[in-house]
N, C-alpha and C positions, 0 to 999 in steps of 0.2 A: 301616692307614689313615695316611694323609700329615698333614701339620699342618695346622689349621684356622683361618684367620684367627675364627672364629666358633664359640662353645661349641658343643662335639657333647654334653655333658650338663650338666645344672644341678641342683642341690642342691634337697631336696625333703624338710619332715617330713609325718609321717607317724603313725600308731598301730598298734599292732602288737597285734591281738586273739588271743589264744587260743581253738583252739576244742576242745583236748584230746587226748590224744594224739602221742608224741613232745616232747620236750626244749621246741621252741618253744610248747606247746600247755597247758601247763603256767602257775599264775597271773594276776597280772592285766594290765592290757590296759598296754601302754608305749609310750611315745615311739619314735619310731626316725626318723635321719638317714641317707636314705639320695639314689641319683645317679640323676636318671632320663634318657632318652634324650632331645635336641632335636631340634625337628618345626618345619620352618616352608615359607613357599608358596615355591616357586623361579618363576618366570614366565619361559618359553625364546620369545626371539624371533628369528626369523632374519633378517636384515640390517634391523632394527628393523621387523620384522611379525612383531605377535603369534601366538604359534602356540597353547602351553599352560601350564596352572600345575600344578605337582605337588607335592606336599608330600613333603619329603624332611627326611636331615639335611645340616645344611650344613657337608660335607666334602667334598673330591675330587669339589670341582661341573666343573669343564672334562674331568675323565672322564669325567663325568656327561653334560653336552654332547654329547663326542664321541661317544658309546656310546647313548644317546638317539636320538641323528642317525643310525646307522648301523641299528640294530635298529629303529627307525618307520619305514626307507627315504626317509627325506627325501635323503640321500645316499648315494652306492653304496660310494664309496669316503672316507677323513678324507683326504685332499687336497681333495676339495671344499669345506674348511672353511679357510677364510683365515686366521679368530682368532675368537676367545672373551671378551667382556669379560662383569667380574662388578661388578654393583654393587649398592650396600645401598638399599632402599627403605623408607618407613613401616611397609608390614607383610608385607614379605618380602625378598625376593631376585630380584636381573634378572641372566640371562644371553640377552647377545647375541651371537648366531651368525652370524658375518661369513658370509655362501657367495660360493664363485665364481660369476660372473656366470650362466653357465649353467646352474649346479646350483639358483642361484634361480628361473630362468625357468621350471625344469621342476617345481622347489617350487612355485610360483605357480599355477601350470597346475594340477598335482594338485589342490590345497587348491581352488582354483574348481569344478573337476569333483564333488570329494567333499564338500565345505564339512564338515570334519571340524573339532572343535574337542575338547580334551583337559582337562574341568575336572579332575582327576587328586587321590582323596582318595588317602592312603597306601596307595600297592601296588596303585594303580589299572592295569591289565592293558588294556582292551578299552573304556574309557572313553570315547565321542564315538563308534563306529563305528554309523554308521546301518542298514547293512543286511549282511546276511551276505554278499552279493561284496564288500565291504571289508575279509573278515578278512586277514591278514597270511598269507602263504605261502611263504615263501623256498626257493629252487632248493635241488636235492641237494648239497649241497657236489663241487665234481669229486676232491680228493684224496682218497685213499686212506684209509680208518679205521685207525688203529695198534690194534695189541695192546697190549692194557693186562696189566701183572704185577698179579696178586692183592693183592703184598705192595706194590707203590707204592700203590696203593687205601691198601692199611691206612696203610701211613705219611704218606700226603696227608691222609687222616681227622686223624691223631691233630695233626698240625701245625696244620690248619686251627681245631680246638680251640682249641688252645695260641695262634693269632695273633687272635683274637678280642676285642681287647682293651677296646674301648667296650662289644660285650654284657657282657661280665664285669662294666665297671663299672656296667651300666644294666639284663641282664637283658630288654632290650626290643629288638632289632635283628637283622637277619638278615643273612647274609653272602655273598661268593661270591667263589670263589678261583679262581686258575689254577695248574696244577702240572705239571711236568715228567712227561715217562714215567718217570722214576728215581723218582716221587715228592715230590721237593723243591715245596716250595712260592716260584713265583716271585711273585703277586700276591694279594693279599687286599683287598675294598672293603666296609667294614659302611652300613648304611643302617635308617633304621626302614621302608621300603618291599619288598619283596622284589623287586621287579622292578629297580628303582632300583638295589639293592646292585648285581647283575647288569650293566646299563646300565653303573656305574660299572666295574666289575671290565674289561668290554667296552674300553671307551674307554681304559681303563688299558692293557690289551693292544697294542690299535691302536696306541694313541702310543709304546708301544715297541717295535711291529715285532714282537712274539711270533708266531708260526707258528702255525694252528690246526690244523694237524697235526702238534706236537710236543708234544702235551698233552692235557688235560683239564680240564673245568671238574667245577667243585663246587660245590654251594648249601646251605645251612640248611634251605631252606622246600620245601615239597608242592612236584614237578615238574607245574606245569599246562601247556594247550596253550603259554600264551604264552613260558613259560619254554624250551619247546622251540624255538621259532620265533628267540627271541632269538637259543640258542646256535645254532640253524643259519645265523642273520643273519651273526654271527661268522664262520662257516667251521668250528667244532669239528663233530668226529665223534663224541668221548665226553661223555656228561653226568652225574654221578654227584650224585643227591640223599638229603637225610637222610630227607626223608618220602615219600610215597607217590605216586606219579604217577596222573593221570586217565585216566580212558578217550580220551580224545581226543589228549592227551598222546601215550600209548602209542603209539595209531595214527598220531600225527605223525611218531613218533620210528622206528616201522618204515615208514611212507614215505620219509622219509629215510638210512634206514638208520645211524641213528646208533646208535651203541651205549649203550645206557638201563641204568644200576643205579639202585636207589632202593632206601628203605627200609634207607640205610646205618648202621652199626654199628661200631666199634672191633673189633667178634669177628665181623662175618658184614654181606653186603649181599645185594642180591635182583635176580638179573640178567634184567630185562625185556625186553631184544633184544640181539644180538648176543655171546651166550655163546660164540662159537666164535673169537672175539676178546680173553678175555680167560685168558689164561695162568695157569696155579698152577691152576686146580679140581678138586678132586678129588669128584665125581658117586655115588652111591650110585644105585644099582639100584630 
């Protein structure tokens, strides 16, 4: 995570009960100072018309922006975003999304037609959509899916861990990274929202021209439908999540032909489509 004009955690006591069992379980009930994660409303307007408020943490909010804008299809591409102002408000936070003229007229347009509005509690996904021809559907990606090495898998895992550094101190926050095919970790974005992290990690991508076919994404949280929609917003082909994907998810994910692990592990993940894609498996009978 980038630096934060604005605490990403604040000090919190607390009591610490035993309830028996194991070292902390043991005695009686103590004090404890411990960091917990910050939550506050962001409100995203685009060339000063309100669109949505979402509760986020307030970091790597113009990633946030960009990556928002891109995966709600408000914009097709971050060239139609001119600039980003961020300001502090009474009881939250305002980002305003300069659009190109045109990218507004056809914002405008949409938002008339749909009259969608986004009260967005934390990791709000689907939040405002009135009827099921609204749901989000994004084209097949046209490039190619890479073969993904087993062992970058395991070493994108174990990095992603280790760059995690607000959960560590807070316990409360999900993540979503971007990694090379070698594995390497090029970007990390935490958030108390799960989708949010994501949006971020996106936006972070875009603004530095990363390729979404030289990589893969990664997440913390359950791969649901929306989560798939994001990364195919993006252009990725690979998704690899710590917990379990949906049914819906799934089916997104073989419509598009993305390549789905979940259920990942340090020692083992669980290849939901596109096994024939990823390199190192060795299959028992």
């Amino acid at each position: 995570m980038t630096t934060s004009p604005f605490p990403t955690a604040v000090a919190a006591e607390a009591l610490l009960l035993p309830l028996g069992g194991g070292p902390a379980g043991e005695g009686p009930a103590r004090p404890r100072a411990l960091m917990v994660a910050a939550e506050t409303a962001v409100a995203l307007a685009y060339s000063s018309v309100p669109f949505a408020v979402m509760m986020a943490t307030p970091a790597d909010l113009e990633d946030f922006a960009y990556g928002f804008s891109v995966t709600e299809g408000i914009v097709a591409t971050p060239a139609e975003i001119r600039g980003v102002t961020l300001r502090e408000e009474d009881r939250g936070l305002a980002l305003d999304i300069t659009l190109e003229a045109a990218a507004l007229r056809r914002h405008l347009a949409q938002r008339r037609a749909r009259e969608r509005s986004l009260p967005g509690r934390t990791g709000c996904g689907l939040c405002g959509i009135e009827g099921l021809d609204a749901l989000p559907a994004a084209a097949p990606p046209a490039a190619p899916a890479p073969v993904l090495e087993a062992g970058a898998i395991h070493a994108a895992l174990g990095a992603m861990e280790a760059a995690q550094a607000l959960n560590r101190e807070t316990r409360a926050v999900h993540a979503a990274a971007w990694a090379g095919l070698d594995g390497g970790l090029r970007l990390l974005r935490e958030d108390v929202g799960r989708h949010n992290a994501l949006d971020k990690l996106i936006g972070a991508a875009l603004r530095r021209g990363e390729s979404p076919a030289e990589g893969f994404l990664l997440i913390t949280s359950r791969c649901s439908f929306e989560m798939v929609e994001k990364a195919a917003a993006f252009g990725a082909r690979s998704l690899v999540a710590i917990s379990a994907p949906t049914s819906l998810a799934l089916e997104r994910a073989r419509a598009l032909d993305m390549t789905l692990l979940a259920v990942a592990r340090r020692d083992a993940v669980t290849v939901f489509h596109g096994a024939g894609r990823v390199a190192g498996l060795e299959c028992s009978a």
